[in-house]
MARVEXSE-834894 format. One record per residue (C-alpha): residue number from 1; residue in one letter; x, y, z. Coordinates in nm, 4 decimals, always signed. Example, Ala and Ser with C-alpha at 12.3 -4.5 7.8 and 13.67 -1.06 7.14 Angstrom:
// residues 2
<rec 1 A <+1.2300 -0.4500 +0.7800>>
<rec 2 S <+1.3670 -0.1060 +0.7140>>
END
This chain:
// residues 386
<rec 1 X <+1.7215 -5.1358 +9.7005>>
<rec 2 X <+1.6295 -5.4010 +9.4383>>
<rec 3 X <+1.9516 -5.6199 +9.3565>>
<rec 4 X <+1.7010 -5.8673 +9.1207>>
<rec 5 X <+1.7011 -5.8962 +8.7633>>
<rec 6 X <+1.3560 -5.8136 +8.6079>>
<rec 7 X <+1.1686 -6.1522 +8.4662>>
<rec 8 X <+1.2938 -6.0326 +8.1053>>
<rec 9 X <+1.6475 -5.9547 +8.2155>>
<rec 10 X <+1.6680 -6.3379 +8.3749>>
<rec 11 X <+1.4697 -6.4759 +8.0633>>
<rec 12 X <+1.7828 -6.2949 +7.8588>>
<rec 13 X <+2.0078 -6.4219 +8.0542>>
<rec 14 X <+1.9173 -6.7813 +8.0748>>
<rec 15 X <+1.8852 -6.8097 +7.6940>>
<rec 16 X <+2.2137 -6.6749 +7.6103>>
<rec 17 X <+2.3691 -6.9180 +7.8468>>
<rec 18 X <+2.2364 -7.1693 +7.6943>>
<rec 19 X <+2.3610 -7.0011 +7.3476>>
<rec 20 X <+2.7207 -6.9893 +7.4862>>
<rec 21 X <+2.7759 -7.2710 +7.6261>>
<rec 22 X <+2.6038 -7.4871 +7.3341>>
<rec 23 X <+2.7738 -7.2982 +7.0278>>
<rec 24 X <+3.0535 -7.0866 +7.1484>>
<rec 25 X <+3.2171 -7.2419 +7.4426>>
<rec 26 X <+3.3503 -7.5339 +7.2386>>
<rec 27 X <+3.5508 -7.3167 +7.0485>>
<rec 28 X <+3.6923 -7.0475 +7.2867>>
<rec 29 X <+4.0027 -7.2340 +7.3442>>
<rec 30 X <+4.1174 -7.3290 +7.0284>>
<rec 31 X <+4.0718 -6.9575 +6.8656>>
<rec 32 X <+4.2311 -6.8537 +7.1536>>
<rec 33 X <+4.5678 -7.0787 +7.0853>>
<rec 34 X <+4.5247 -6.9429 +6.7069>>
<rec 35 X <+4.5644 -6.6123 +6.7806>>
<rec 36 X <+4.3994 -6.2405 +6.6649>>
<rec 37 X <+4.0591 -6.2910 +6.4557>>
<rec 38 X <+4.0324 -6.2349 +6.1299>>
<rec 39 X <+3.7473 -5.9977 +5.9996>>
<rec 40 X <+3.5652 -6.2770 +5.7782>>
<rec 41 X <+3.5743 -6.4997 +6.1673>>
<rec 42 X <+3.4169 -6.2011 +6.3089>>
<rec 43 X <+3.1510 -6.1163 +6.0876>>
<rec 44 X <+3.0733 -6.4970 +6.1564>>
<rec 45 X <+3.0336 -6.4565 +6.5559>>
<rec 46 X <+2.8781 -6.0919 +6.4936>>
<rec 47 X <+2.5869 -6.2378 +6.2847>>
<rec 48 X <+2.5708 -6.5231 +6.5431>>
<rec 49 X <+2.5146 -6.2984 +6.8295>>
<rec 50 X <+2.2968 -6.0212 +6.6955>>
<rec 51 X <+1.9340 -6.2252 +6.7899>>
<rec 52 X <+2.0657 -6.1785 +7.1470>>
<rec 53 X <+2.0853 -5.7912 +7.1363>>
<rec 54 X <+2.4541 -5.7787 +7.1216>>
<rec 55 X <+2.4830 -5.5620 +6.8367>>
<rec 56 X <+2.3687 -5.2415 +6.9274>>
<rec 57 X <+2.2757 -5.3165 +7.2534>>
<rec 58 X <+2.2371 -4.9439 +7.3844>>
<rec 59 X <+2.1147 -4.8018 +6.9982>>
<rec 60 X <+1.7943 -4.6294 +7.0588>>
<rec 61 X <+1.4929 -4.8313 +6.8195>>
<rec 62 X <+1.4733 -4.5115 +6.6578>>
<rec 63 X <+1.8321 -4.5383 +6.5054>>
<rec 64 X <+1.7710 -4.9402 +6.4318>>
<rec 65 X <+1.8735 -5.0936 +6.7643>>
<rec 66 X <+1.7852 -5.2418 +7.0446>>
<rec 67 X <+1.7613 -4.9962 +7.2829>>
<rec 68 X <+1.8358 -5.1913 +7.6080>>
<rec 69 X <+1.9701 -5.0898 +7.9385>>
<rec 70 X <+2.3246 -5.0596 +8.0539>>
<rec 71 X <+2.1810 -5.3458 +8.3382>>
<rec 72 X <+2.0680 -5.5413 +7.9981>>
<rec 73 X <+2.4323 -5.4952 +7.8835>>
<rec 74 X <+2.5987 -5.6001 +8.1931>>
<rec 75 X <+2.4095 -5.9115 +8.1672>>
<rec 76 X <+2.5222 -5.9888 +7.8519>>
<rec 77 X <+2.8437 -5.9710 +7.8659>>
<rec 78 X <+2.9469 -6.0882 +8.2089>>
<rec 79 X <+2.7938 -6.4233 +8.0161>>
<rec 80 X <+2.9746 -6.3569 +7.7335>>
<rec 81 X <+3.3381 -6.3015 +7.8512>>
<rec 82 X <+3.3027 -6.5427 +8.1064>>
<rec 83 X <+3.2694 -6.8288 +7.7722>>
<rec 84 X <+3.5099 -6.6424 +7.5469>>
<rec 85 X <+3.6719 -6.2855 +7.6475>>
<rec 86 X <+3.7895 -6.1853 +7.3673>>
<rec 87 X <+3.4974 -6.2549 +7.1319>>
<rec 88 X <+3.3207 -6.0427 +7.3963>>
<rec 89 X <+3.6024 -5.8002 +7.3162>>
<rec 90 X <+3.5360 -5.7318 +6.9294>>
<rec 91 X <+3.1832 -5.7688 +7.0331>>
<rec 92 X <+3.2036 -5.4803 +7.3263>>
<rec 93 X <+3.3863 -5.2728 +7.1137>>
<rec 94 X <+3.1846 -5.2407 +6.7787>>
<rec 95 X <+2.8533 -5.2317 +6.9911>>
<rec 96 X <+3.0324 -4.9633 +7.1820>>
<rec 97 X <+3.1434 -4.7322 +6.9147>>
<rec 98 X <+2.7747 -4.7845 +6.7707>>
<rec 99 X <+2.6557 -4.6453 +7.0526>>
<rec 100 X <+2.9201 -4.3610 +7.0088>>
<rec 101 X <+2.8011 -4.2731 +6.6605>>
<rec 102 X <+2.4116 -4.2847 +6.7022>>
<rec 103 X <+2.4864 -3.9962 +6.9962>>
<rec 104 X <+2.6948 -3.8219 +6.7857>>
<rec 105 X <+2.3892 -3.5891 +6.6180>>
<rec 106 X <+2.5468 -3.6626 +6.2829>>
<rec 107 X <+2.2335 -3.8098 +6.1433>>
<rec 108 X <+2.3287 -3.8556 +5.8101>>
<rec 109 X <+2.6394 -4.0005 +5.8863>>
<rec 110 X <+2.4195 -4.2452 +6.1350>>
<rec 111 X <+2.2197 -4.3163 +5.8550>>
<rec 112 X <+2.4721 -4.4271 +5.6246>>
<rec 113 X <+2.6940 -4.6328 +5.8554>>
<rec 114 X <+2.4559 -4.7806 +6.1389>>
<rec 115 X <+2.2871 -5.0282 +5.9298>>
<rec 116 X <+2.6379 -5.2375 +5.8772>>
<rec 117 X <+2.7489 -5.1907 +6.2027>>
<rec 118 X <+2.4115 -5.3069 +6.3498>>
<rec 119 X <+2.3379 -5.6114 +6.1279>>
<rec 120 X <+2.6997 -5.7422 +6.1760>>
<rec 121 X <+2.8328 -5.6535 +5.8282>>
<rec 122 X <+3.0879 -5.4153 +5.9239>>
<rec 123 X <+3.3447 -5.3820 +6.2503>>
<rec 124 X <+3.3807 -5.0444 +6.4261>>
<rec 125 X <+3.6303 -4.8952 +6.7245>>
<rec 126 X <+3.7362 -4.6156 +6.9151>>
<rec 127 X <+4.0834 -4.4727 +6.8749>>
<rec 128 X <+4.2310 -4.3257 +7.1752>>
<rec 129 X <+4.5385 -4.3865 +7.3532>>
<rec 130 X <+4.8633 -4.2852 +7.1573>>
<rec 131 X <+5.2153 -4.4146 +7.2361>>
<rec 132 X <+5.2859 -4.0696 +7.4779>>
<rec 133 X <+4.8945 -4.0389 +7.5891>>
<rec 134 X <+4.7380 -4.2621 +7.8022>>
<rec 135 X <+4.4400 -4.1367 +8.0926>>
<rec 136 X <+4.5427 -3.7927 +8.0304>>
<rec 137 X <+4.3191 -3.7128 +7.7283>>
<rec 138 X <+4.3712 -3.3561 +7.6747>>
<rec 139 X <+4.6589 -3.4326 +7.5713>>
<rec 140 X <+4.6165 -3.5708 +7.2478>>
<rec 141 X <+4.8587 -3.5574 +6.9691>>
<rec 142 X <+4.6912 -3.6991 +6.6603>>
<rec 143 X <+4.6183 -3.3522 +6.4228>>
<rec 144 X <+4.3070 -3.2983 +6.2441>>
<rec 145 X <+4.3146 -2.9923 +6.0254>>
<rec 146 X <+4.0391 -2.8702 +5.8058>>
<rec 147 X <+4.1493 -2.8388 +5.4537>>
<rec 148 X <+3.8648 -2.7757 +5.2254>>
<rec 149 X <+3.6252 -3.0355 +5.2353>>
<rec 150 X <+3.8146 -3.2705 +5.4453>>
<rec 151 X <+3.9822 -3.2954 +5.7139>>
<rec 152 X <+4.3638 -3.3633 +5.7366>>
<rec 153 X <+4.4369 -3.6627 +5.9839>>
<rec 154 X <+4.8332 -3.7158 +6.1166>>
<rec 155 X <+4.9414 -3.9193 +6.3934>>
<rec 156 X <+4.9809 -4.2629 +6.5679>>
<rec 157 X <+4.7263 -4.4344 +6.8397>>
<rec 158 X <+4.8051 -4.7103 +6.9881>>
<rec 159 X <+4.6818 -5.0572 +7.1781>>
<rec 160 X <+4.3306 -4.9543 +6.9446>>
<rec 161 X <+4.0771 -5.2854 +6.9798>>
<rec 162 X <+3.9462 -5.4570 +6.6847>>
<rec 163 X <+4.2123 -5.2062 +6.5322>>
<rec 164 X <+4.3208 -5.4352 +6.2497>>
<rec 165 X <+3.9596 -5.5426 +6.1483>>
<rec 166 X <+3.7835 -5.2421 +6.2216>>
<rec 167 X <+3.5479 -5.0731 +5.9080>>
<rec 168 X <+3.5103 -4.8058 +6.1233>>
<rec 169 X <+3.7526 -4.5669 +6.3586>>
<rec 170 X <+3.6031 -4.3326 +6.5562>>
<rec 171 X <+3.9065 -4.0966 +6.6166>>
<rec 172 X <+3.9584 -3.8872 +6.9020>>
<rec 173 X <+4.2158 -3.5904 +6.7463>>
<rec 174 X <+4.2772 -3.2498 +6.8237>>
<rec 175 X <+4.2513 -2.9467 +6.6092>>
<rec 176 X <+4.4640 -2.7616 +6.8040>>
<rec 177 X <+4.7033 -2.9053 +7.0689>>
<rec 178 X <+4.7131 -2.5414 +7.2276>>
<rec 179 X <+4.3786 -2.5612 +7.3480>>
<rec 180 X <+4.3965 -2.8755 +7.5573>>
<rec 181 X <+4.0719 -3.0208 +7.5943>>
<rec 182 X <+3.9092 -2.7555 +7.4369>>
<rec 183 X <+4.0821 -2.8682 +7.1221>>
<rec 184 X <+3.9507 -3.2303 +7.1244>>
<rec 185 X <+3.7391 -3.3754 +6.8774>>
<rec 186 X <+3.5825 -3.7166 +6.6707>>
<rec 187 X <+3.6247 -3.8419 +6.3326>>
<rec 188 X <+3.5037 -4.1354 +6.1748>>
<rec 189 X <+3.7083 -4.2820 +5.9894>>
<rec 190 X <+3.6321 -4.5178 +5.7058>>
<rec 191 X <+3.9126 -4.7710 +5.5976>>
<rec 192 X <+3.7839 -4.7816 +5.2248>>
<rec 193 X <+3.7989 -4.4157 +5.2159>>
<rec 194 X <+4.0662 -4.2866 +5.3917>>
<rec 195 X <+4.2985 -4.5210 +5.3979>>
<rec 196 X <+4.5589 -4.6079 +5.6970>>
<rec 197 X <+4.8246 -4.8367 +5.8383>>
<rec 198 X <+4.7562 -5.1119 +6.1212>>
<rec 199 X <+5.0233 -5.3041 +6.3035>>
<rec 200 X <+4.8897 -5.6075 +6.5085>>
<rec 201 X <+5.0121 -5.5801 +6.8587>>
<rec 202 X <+5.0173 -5.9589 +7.0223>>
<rec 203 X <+4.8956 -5.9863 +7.3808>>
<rec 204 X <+4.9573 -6.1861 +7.7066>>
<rec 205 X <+4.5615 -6.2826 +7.7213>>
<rec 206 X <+4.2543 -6.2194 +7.4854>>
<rec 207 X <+4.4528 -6.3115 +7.2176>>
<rec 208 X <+4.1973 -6.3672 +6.9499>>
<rec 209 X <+4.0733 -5.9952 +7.0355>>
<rec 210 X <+4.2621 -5.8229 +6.7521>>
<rec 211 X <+4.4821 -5.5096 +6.9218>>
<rec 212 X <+4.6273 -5.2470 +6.6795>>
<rec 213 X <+4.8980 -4.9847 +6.6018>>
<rec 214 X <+4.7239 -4.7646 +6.3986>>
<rec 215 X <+4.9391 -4.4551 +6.2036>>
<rec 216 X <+4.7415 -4.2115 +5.9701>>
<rec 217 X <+4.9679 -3.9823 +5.7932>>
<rec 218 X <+4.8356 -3.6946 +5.5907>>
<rec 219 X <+4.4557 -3.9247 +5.6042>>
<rec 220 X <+4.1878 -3.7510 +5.4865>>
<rec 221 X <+3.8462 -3.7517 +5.6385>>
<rec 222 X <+3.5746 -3.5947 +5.4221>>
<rec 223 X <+3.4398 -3.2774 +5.7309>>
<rec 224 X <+3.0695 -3.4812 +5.7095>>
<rec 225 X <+3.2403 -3.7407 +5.9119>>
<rec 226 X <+3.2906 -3.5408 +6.2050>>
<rec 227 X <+3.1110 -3.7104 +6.5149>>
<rec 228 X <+3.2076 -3.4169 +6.7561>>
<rec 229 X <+3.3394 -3.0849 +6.7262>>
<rec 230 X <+3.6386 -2.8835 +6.9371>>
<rec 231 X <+3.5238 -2.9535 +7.3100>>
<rec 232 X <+3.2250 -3.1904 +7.2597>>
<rec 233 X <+3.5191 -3.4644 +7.2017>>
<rec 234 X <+3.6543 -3.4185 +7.5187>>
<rec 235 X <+3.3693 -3.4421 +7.7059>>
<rec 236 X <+3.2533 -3.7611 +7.5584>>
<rec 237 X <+3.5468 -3.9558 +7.5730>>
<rec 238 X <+3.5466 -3.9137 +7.9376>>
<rec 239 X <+3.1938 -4.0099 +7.9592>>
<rec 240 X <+3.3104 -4.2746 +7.7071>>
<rec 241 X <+3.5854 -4.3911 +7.9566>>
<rec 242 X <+3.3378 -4.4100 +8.2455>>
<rec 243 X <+3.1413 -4.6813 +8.0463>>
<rec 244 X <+3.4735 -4.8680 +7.8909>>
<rec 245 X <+3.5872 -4.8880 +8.2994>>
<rec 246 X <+3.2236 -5.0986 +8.3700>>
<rec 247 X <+3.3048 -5.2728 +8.0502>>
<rec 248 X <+3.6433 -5.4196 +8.1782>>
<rec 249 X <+3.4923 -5.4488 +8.4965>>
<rec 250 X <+3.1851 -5.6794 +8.3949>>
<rec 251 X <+3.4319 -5.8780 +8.1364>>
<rec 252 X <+3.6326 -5.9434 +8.4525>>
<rec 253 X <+3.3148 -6.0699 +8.6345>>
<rec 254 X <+3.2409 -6.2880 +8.3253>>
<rec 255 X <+3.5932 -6.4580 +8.3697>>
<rec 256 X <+3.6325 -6.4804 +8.7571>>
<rec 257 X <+3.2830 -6.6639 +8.7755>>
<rec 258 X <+3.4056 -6.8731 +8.4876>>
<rec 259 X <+3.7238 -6.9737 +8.6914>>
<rec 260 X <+3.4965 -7.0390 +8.9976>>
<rec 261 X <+3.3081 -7.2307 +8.7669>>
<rec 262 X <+3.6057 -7.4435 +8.6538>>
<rec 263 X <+3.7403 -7.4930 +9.0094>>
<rec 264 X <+3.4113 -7.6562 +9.1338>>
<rec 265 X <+3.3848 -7.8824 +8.8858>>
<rec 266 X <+3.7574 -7.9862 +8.9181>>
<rec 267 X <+3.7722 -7.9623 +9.2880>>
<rec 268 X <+3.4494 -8.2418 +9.2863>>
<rec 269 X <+3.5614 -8.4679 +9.0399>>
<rec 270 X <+3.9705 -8.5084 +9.1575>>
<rec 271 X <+4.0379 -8.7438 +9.3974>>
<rec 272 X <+4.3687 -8.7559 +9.6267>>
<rec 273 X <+4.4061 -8.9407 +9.9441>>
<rec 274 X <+4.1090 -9.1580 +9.8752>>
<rec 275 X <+3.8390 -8.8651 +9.8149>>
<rec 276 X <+3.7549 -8.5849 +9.6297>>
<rec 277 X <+3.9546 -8.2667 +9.7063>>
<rec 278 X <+3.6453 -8.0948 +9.6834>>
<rec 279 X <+3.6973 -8.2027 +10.0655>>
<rec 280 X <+3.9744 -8.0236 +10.1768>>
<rec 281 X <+3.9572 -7.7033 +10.3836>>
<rec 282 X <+4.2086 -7.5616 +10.2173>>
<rec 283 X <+4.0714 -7.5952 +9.8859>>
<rec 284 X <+3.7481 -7.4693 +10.0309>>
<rec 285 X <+3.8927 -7.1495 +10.1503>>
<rec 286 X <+4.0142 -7.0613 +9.8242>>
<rec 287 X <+3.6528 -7.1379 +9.6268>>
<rec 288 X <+3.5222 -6.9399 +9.9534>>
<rec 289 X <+3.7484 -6.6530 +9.8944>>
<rec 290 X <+3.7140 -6.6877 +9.5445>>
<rec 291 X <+3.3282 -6.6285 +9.5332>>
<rec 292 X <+3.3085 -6.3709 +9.8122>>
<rec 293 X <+3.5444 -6.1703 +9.5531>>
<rec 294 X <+3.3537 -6.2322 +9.2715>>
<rec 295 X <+3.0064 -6.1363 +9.4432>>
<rec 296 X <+3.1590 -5.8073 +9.5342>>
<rec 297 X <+3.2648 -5.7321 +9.1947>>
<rec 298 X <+2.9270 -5.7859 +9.0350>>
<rec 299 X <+2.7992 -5.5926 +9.2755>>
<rec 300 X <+3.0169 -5.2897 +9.2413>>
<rec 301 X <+2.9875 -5.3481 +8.9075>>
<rec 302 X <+2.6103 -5.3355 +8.8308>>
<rec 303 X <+2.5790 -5.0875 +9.0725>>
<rec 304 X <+2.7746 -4.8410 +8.7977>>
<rec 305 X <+2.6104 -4.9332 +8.5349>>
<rec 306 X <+2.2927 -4.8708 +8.7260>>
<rec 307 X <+2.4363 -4.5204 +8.7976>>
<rec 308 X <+2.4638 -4.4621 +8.4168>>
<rec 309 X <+2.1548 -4.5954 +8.3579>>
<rec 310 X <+2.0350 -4.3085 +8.5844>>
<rec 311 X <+2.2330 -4.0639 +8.3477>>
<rec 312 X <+2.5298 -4.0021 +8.6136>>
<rec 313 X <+2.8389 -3.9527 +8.4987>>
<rec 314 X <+2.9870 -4.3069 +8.6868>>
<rec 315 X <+3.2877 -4.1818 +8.6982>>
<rec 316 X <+3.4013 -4.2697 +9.0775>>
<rec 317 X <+3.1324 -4.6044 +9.0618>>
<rec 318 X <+3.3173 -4.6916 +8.7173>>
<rec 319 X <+3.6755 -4.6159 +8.8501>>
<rec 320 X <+3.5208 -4.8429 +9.1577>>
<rec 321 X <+3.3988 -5.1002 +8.9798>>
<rec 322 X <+3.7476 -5.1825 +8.7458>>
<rec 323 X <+4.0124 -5.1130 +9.0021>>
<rec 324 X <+3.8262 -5.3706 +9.1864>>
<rec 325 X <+3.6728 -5.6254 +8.9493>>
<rec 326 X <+3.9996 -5.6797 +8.7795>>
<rec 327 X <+4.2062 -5.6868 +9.0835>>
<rec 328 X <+3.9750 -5.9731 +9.2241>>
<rec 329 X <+3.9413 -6.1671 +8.9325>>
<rec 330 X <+4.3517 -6.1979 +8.8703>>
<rec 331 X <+4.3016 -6.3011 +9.2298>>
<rec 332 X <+4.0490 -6.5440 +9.1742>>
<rec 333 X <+4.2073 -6.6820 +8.8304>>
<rec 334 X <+4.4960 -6.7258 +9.0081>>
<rec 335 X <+4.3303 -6.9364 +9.2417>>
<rec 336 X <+4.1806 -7.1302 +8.9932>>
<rec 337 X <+4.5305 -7.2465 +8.8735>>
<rec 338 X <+4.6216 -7.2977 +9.1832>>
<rec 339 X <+4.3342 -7.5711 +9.2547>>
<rec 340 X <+4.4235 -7.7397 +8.9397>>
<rec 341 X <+4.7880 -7.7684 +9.0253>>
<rec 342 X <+4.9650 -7.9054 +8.7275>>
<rec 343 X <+4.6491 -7.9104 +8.5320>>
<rec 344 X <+4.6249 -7.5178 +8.5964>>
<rec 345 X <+4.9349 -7.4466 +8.4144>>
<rec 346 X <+4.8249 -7.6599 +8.0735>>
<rec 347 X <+4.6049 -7.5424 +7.8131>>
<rec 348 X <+4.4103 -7.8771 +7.8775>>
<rec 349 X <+4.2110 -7.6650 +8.1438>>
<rec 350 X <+4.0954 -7.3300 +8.0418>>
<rec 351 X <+4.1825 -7.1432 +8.3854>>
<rec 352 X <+4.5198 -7.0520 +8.2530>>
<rec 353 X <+4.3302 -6.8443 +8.0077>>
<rec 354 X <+4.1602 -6.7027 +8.2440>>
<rec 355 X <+4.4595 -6.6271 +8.4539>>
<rec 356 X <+4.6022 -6.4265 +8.0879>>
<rec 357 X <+4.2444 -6.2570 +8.0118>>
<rec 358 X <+4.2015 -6.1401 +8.3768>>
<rec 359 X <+4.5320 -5.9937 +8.4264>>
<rec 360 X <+4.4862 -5.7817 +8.0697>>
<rec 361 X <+4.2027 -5.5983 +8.2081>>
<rec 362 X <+4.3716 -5.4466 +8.5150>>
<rec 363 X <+4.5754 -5.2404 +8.2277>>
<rec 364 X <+4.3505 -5.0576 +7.9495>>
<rec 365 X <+4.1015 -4.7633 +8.0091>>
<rec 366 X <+4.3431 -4.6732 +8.3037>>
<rec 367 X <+4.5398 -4.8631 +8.5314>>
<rec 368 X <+4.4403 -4.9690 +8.9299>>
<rec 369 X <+4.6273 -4.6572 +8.9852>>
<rec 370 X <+4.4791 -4.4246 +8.7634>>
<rec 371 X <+4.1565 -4.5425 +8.8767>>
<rec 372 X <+4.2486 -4.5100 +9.2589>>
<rec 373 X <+4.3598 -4.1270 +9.2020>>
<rec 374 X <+4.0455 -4.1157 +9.0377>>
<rec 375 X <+3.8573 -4.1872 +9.3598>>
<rec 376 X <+4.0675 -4.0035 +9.5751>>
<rec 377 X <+4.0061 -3.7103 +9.3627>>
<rec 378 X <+3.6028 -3.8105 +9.3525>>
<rec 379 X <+3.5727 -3.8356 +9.7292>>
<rec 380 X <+3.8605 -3.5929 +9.8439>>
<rec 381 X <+3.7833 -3.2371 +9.6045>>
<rec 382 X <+4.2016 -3.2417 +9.5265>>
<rec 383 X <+4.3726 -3.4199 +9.1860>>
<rec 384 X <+4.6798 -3.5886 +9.2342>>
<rec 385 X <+4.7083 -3.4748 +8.8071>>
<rec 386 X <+4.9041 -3.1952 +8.7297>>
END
């Protein structure tokens, strides 16, 4: 078992460091204080980050990307959240979705809407999660109904990222809610085109990572937009889930080795009692605890994206990796504050955002609990669902 990067994976990684902490880092904080990102700030960043391979980051070459691994990905984002969270959010999210459309088989839709999305000119999501739907996905309430040429969109999702600034919804909907999963299937939908409301949702953390109400009522999608018909839907928002669990679960890497990060400098340059409290047992027990944490997580973590790398499903490693990795790094974050003492609790010091980015990730793609039943049902044969 080889737990080293390759020589290109560490050359990736060392360069976008350098990136980050150069050209982004300075300004993490004070976009943070201003709150959810406008779409002109995030074309800026987008454009910024696309050298890298952020943009499109799992996009075969064939469909204009850059056809990287999900290890690639895990490396660039656990450096990526760990400077700025929720730039890695609107980042995650449109690369995601990108992903989502060039596996769709829709190749004339990929054609048309991949370039934008893959030179930073246009935003995408996923839409999901509905005010009365959360993990269970078969039971989706949005309604798509063929009429003609297009298809007739009604209903509400909910707590949608990069919702408000989004070109681009992919839109999980069912065409029939008798048919449970069987019913399930994707839309994209274009803002310009078929237009829709958004409600900004504000946030204890991430709070430049725009987070959306959005409501379509009688919205209609021309059919050639359809990413995935009755059934096909179902099946790849699960897989879809899988990978959005390692995505909060590497973002929550990115921030807990930030906070270690933050502590260590602190802890070395404070001084109480005549010497730094670098020092102290005490204070060593929490950086201890703090990095044993944070070395399991990445761990567990790469381990599931390795597994979907492989082409497994991930589906226990992912539920693994998140109900863990953003566990420990609330954990650790806390910690961090705790080291700082008064310092922690002032937006002087950046590990109280931490402590509010690592505590949002323990809630989307499915709670610590949905992700434990998902485990027990992984390793035991039996569903605690009804």
């Amino acid at each position: 078992m080889d737990f080293d990067l390759t020589d290109e994976q560490r050359m990736l990684q060392e360069t976008v460091r350098r990136f980050l902490r150069d050209k982004i880092a300075p300004l993490a904080d004070a976009f943070d204080r201003k709150g959810p990102m406008t779409k002109q700030e995030a074309h800026g960043f987008l454009k910024d980050l696309k050298p890298f391979g952020y943009l499109g980051t799992l996009v075969s070459e064939e469909h204009g990307g850059c056809g990287l691994s999900h290890i690639d990905w895990a490396v660039l984002h656990e450096e990526l959240r760990g400077v700025y969270a929720g730039l890695g959010g609107v980042v995650g999210i449109t690369s995601s979705t990108s992903h989502g459309i060039s596996g769709s088989g829709n190749e004339a839709l990929i054609g048309r809407v991949l370039p934008g999305l893959l030179s930073g000119e246009k935003i995408a999501c996923t839409a999901i999660t509905e005010p009365n739907v959360g993990s269970d996905v078969s039971a989706i309430q949005t309604r798509a109904v063929l009429d003609g040429d297009h298809y007739v969109l009604n209903g509400t999702k909910t707590w949608i990222s990069n919702g408000t600034i989004a070109d681009y919804v992919a839109v999980v909907a069912t065409s029939d809610p008798s048919k449970g999963a069987a019913g399930i299937l994707q839309l994209l939908v274009e803002r310009d085109v078929s237009p829709f409301e958004a409600r900004e949702i504000k946030k204890l953390g991430v709070r430049s990572f725009p987070t959306a109400e959005l409501v379509f009522e009688d919205c209609r999608v021309p059919k050639e937009n359809l990413l995935l018909t009755p059934g096909k839907g179902f099946k790849k928002a699960l897989r879809g889930l899988a990978f959005a669990r390692c995505n909060a679960a590497i973002a929550s890497v990115g921030i807990a080795q930030a906070a270690i990060d933050a502590s260590v400098r602190y802890a070395r340059e404070r001084t109480q009692f005549g010497r730094p409290i670098a020092g102290f047992q005490l204070v060593q027990e929490m950086i201890a605890d703090m990095v044993a944490e944070t070395e399991a997580a990445r761990l567990l973590t790469y381990r599931a994206f390795f597994v979907l790398d492989k082409g497994g499903a991930g589906r226990k490693e992912g539920s693994i990796a998140k109900a863990y990795a953003t566990e420990a790094a609330v954990r650790v974050a806390s910690k961090a504050v705790q080291i700082h003492g008064a310092y922690g609790l002032s937006e002087e010091y950046p590990v109280e955002r931490y402590f509010r980015d690592a505590r949002c990730y323990t809630i989307p793609d499915g709670t610590t609990e949905i992700q434990k039943l998902i485990i027990g049902r992984e390793v035991l044969g039996s569903s605690a669902f009804v």
